[in-house]
N, C-alpha and C positions, 0 to 999 in steps of 0.2 A: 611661733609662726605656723600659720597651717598648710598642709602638703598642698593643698592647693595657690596658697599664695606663692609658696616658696616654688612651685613648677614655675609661676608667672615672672618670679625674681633671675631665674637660673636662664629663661629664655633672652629674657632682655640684656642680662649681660652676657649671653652668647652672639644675640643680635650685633650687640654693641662691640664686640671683637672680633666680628666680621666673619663668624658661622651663617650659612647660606641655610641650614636646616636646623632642627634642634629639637628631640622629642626626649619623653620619661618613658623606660621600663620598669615594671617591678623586677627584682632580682627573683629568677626562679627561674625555672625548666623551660626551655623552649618549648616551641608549641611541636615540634616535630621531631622530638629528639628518637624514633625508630629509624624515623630517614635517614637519618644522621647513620644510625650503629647501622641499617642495610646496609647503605653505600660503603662506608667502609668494611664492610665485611665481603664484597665484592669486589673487594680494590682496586676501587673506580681512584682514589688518591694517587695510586701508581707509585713511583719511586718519593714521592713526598713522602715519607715516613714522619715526619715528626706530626701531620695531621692524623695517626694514631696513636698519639702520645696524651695523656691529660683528657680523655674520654669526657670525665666526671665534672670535670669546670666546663666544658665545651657545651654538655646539656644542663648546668646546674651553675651560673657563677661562684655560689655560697660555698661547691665545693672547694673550692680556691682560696674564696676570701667570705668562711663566715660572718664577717661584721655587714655584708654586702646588705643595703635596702633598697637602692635604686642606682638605677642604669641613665646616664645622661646619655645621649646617642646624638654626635655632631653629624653635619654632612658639608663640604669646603666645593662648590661648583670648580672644575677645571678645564670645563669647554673653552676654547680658542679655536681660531683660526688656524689652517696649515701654514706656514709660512712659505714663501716663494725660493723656490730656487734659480739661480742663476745662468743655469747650464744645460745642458740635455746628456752629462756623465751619468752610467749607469747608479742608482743610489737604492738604498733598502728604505723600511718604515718601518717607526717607532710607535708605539701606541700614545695614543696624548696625553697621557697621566701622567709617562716617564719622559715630557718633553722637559722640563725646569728643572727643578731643585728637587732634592730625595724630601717625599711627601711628608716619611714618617717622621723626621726632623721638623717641617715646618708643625705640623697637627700635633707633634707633641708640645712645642713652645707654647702654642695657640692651647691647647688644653690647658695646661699645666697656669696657662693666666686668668683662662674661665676660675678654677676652681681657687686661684688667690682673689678672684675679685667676688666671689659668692663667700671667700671667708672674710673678706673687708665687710662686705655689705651685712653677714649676719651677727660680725661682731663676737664670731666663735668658731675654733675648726672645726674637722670634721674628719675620721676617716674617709681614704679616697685613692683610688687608683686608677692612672691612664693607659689607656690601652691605645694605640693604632698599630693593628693591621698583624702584628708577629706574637699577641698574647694567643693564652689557650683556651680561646673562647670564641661563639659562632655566633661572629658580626650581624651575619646579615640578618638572621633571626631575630636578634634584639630590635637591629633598625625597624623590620615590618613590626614586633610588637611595641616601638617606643611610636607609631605611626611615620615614622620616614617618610615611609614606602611601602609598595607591596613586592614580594620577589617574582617576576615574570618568568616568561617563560626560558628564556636564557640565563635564567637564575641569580641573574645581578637583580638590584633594589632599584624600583623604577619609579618614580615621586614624578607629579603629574606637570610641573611647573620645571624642575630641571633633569627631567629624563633620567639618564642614567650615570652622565658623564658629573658625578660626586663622590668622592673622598669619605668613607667613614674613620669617624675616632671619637672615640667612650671614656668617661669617665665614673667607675664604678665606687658608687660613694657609702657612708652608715645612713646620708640622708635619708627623712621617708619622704619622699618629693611624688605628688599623686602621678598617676601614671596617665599616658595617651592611651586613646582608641586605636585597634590598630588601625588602615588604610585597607580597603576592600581592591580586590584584583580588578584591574580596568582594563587587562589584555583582551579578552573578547575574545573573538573567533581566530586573531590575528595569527597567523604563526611566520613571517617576515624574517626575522630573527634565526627558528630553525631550517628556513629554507636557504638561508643565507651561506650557511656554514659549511667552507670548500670541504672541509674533512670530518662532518659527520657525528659532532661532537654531544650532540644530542639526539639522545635513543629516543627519547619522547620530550613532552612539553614539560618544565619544570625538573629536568633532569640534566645534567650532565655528566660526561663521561672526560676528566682532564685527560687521560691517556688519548686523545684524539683530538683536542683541543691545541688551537697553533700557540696561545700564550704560554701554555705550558711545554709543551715543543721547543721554543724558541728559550725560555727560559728557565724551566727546573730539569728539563730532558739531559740529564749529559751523555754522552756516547752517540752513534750514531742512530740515524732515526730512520723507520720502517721506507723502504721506497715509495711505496702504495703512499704515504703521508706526504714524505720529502718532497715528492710530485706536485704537494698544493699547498703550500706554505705560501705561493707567489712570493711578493717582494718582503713579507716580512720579515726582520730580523730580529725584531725583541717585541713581543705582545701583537695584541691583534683587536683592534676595535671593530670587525665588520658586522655580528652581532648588535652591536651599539648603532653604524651606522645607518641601517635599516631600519629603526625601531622608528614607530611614528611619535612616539613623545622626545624622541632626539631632535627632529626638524628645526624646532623652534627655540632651543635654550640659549639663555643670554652669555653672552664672556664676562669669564672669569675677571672677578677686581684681585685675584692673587696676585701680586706681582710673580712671586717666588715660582710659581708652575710657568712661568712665561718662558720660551724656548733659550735656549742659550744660542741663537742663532740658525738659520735653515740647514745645517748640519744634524743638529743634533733631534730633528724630527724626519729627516731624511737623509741619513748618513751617506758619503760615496762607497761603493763596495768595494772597489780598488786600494782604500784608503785602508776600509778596517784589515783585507785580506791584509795589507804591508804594515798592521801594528807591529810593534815589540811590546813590552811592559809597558815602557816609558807611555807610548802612545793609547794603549790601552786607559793606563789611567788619567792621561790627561781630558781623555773623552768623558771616561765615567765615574771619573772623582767629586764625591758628591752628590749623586742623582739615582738614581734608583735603577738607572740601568746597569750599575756595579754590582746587582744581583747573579749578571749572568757573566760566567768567567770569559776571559781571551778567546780558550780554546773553541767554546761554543758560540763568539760572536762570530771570528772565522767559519765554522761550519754552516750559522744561519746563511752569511755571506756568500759562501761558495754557493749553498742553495738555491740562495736568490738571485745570483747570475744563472744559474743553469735553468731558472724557471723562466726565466727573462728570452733564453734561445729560440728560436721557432723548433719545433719537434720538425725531425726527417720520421719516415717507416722504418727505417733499421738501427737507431739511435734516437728515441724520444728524450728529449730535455736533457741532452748531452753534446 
């Protein structure tokens, strides 16, 4: 079969198992792999430490996995609506990727069928290996070179038809499966995104800085966090879509057919803060069993928590947000 046919085979049953995206990389060096080793060499990662671990697969897959020839690069829509709540109890916010089911579970299933039904359909296997979201390799690069996307200026993949609010997961195969074009930048003059961001998290366009960033704040941060920042978390407690909400190609993207990303109820997209401040264990995990909000410990949802009430007080002159 020729790499072209087989790109045309590998779509369709991606289509067909309800991938909202689906592009070819060739296996090989990202296109910006300097970027890469500056930023980390600035320690823009912050206490993420294991994003300076495996350098060498992160700009090169082959260094991982010599068999590598092509990059299948999925993308899973999980735009939805907020759900209503009931009440006017103080409550925090979750970012809408971690309203449902823990993603990497569902995109690994959903992978792992693509590539049994590309080995039905050619009648022979194939080396292959699935990646979502915790390999040691630099997703988003692959997505703009498998044509996704392009990376904007808030440095998520921005695909012109479902914005930004999409799910990557890869399947790195021996197939030679011909590659996409990549997607040319359609941000323009726009910068909506960087003005958006309470706490600054982009020094320029195309750049970020996670140590300043509320996602990362809110959930790889442990200990306490700078006041100057604490001060503009607002209501969030785990992640931060405001970046996202701003962006003009967000406007218009259709809802999610996932089921599995759909909330577990107006809780679990808008938590009460009373509620998490009085977890124990037990309640801990009854919240975040399962979902991807089991990222961020106990200790740190309390803290987001406390935060997000004290952001919620009107400021006095001799006690701001206290």
């Amino acid at each position: 079969m020729t790499p072209e046919r087989l790109s045309e085979l590998v779509k369709a049953a991606a289509s067909e198992l309800g991938f909202d995206l689906c592009g070819i990389a060739s296996a090989g060096p990202i296109r910006h792999p300097d970027f890469l080793r500056n930023w980390l060499a600035e320690k823009r990662a912050g206490r993420m430490g294991y994003l300076y671990r495996h350098l060498r697969s992160r700009i090169d897959v082959r260094a991982w996995l010599p068999w590598a020839s092509s990059v299948i690069v999925t993308g899973v829509n999980y735009f939805q609506k907020e759900p209503k709540v009931s009440d006017d109890r103080p409550r925090g916010r979750v970012a809408m990727y971690a309203w449902g089911d823990d993603y990497h579970a569902n995109l690994r299933e959903k992978l792992g069928r693509l590539v049994a039904r590309i080995q039905e359909r050619l009648g022979q296997s194939f080396d292959s290996k699935v990646c979502v979201d915790t390999s040691a390799i630099t997703e988003r690069e692959l997505a703009a070179m498998a044509g996704i996307g392009w990376i904007g200026k808030n440095t998520l993949v921005l695909n012109r038809e479902l914005g930004s609010y999409f799910l990557l997961g890869e399947v790195i195969t021996s197939l030679a499966i011909a590659p996409d074009p990549p997607e040319t930048d359609h941000c323009g003059a726009c910068t909506r995104c960087l003005d958006a961001c309470p706490t600054g998290a982009f020094p320029a366009a195309y750049e970020m800085d996670p140590r300043r960033c509320i996602s990362y704040l809110t959930i790889e941060h442990r200990g306490e966090l700078e006041p100057e920042l604490a001060t503009k978390l607002g209501d969030w407690v785990f992640g931060c879509d405001i970046c996202q909400q701003v962006c003009p190609f967000n406007q218009r993207v259709p809802e999610t057919n996932e089921s599995g990303f759909k909330p577990r109820g107006a809780d679990a997209a808008r938590p009460e803060l009373e509620s998490i401040r009085a977890w124990d264990q037990e309640g801990y995990e009854a919240f975040t069993v399962g979902r991807a909000v089991a990222r961020a410990r106990i200790g740190m949802w309390k803290r987001n928590a406390d935060l997000a009430r004290l952001n919620a007080r009107p400021e006095t002159p001799d006690h701001p947000n206290e």
